[in-house]
N, C-alpha and C positions, 0 to 999 in steps of 0.2 A: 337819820341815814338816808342817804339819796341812792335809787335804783338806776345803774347804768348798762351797758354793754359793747362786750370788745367787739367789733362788727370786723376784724381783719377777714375771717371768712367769705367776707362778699367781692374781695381784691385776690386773695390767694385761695388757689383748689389743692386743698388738703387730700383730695384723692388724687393728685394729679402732682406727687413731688412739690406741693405750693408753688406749683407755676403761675402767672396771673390765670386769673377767670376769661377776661376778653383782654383786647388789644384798646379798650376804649375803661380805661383807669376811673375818670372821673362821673362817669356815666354810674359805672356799678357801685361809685362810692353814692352817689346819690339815692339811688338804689335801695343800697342799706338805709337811708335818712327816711326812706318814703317807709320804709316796711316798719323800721323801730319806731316812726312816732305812729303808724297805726296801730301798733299793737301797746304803744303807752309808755316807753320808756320816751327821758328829755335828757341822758346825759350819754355821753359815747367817750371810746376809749380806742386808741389804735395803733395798730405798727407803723413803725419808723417808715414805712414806704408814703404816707400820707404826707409826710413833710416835702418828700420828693415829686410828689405827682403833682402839690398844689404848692412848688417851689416857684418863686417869680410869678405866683398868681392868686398873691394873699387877699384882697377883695372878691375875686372870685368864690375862694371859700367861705370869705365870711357871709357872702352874699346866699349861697347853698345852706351853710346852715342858719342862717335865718330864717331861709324861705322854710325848714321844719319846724323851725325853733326848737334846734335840739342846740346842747352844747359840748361843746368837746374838753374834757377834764383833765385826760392822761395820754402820754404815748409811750409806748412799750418799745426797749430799744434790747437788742441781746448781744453779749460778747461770742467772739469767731477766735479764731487762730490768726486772722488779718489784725494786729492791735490797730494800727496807724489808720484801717479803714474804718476799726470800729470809735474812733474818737474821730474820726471827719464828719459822720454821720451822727454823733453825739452831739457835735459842734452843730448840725444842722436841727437835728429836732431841740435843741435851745433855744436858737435864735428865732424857730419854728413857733416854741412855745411863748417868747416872751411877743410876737408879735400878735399873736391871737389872744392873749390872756390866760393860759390855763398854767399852770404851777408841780404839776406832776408827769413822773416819768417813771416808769416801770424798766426793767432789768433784768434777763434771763441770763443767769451763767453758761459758760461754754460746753459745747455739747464732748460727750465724753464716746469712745468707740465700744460696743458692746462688750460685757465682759470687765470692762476694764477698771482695776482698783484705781483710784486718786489717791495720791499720794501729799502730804501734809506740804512738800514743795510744792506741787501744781496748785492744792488750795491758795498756797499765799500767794504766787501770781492772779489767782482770779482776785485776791484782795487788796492786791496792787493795782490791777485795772480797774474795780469797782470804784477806789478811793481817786483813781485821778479823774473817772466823768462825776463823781459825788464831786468833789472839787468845783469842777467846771458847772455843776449845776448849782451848787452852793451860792459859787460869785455872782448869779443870776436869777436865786430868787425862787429856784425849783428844787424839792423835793423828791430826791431819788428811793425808790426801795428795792429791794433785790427779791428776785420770787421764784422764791424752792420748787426746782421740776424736775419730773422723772424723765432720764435719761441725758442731766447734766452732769457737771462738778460738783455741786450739790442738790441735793437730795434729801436727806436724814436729819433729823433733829443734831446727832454730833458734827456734822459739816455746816448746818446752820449756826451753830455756837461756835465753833472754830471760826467763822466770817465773820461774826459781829463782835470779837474778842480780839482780833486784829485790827479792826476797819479804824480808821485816826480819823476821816469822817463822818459827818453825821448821815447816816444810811438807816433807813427801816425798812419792813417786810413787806410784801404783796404774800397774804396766805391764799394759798386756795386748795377748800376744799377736796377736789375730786383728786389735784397731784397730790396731797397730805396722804389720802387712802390709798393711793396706788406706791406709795413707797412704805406702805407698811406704817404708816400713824394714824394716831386717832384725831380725827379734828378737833375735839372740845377741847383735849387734852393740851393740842401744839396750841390753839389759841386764846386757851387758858394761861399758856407757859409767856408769851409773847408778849400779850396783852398785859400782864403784869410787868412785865419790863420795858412796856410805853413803846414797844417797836410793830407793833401792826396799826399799820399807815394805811392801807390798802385793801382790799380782800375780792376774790376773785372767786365765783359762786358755779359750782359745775356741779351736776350728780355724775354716778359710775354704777355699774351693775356689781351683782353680786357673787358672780363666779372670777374668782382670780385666775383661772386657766384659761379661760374665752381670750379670744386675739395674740394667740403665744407669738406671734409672727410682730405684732407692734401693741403692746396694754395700750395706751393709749386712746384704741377704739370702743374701748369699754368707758368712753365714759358720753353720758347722758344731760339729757335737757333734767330741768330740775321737777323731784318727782317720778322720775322714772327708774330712780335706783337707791339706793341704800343709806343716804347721805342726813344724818338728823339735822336736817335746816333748823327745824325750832329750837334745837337745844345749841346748835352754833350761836342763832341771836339771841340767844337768854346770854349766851358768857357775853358777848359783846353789847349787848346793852347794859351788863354787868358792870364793866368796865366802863362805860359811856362812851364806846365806839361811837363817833358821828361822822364817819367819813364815806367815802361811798362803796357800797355792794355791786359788784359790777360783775350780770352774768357773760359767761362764753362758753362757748361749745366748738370742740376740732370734733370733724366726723358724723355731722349731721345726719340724721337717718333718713330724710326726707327731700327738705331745705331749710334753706337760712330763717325764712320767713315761720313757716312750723315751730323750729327749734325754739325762737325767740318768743314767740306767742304762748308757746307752752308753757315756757319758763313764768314767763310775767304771769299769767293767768297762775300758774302755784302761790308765786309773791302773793299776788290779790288774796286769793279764795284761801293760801292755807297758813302764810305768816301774816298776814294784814297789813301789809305795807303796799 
């Protein structure tokens, strides 16, 4: 298993509505490159704005990430209410991907208004747009997975089975941790279930505290660098080495308590000193 990390945090402020960090895009991406290799990860992962920022300036990046020798694996793309935007922009982190080399693409479902039940019709439109960028990544050689987050269309272990019981695509999962426990599941348990049916592709490595009523205002700030909450990391890579998971662990953190640089340090140094990797 190779250890990587979503760095989008270094381009968008999570306390700030995710508006950029600076007006200087390419600067803070490097930024992220300088911090993660000093703290020891070599594989990165990112939102779909990386395709945009270093669009028409593909040696440039490859030029950045050589100079850390980190590499870049995955990008993370999410469905809107805009369809027609969100397959222009699918269209772009493909062709994004196949000129750099990297083979994976990550997928957040559309976000859902507070409150609100989903209904079995609006699932299968999210599985009608899932299957046409699977599609389009398919003809190209990339590996799409969809990954269950709190405060989408899906969420739940039952809405994750309704997805991949529909999908005429070939689609797998991005699990992660920290959203699995914030919607009420047990990690071993979903990646015990997954893993058995060959669709955890992905895995996405977050802790979370241990009060479920802290942040009533948005849960999502409840969750932590790894190590600093609740989360049985060893018994997540006992199923997944079970299974002969070999694909990559890639931590992220929204909500930093600190910074970027902390959060990621801390994280890696757990990998070291408490899973061995």
């Amino acid at each position: 298993m190779k250890i990587g990390y979503t760095a989008w945090s270094w381009l968008q402020d999570e306390y700030n509505n995710w508006e950029p960090v600076s007006h200087l895009p390419k600067r803070d991406f490097e930024q992220s490159l300088r911090d993660l290799k000093d703290c020891g990860y070599k594989y990165m992962e990112n939102f779909n704005i990386v395709s945009e920022i270093y669009q028409n300036a593909g040696e440039e990046f490859e030029n950045v990430m050589k100079k850390y020798n980190m590499e870049f694996v995955c990008i993370y793309h999410y469905l809107t209410d805009d369809f027609k935007k969100d397959m222009a922009i699918a269209d772009r982190c493909v062709r994004f991907a196949r000129e750099h080399g990297f083979t994976l693409m990550n997928l957040e479902p559309p976000r859902k208004k507070p409150g609100q039940i989903v209904s079995n019709e609006e699932l299968q439109l999210v599985c009608d747009r899932a299957d046409a960028i699977a599609r389009l990544c398919g003809e190209n050689g990339i590996q799409l997975n969809l990954h269950p987050h709190w405060g989408t269309y899906i969420e739940v272990e039952a809405q994750i089975d309704f997805f991949l019981s529909r999908m005429k695509e070939d689609i797998g999962l991005c699990l992660d941790t920290a959203h699995t426990v914030l919607c009420g599941m047990e990690p071993m348990y979903l990646f015990d279930k997954y893993l058995r049916m060959k669709k955890v592709r992905y895995v996405h490595l977050k802790d979370i505290n241990g009060d479920p009523d802290s942040y009533p205002e948005y849960p999502p700030r409840r969750f932590r660098a790894l190590g600093q909450g609740i989360i049985d990391f060893p018994g997540v890579l006992s199923v997944l080495k079970r299974y002969g998971y070999d694909g990559y662990l890639t931590v992220e953190l929204d909500f930093n308590r600190i910074n970027n640089y902390e959060s990621a340090r801390t994280s890696r140094k757990y990998i070291r000193d408490v899973l061995g990797m």
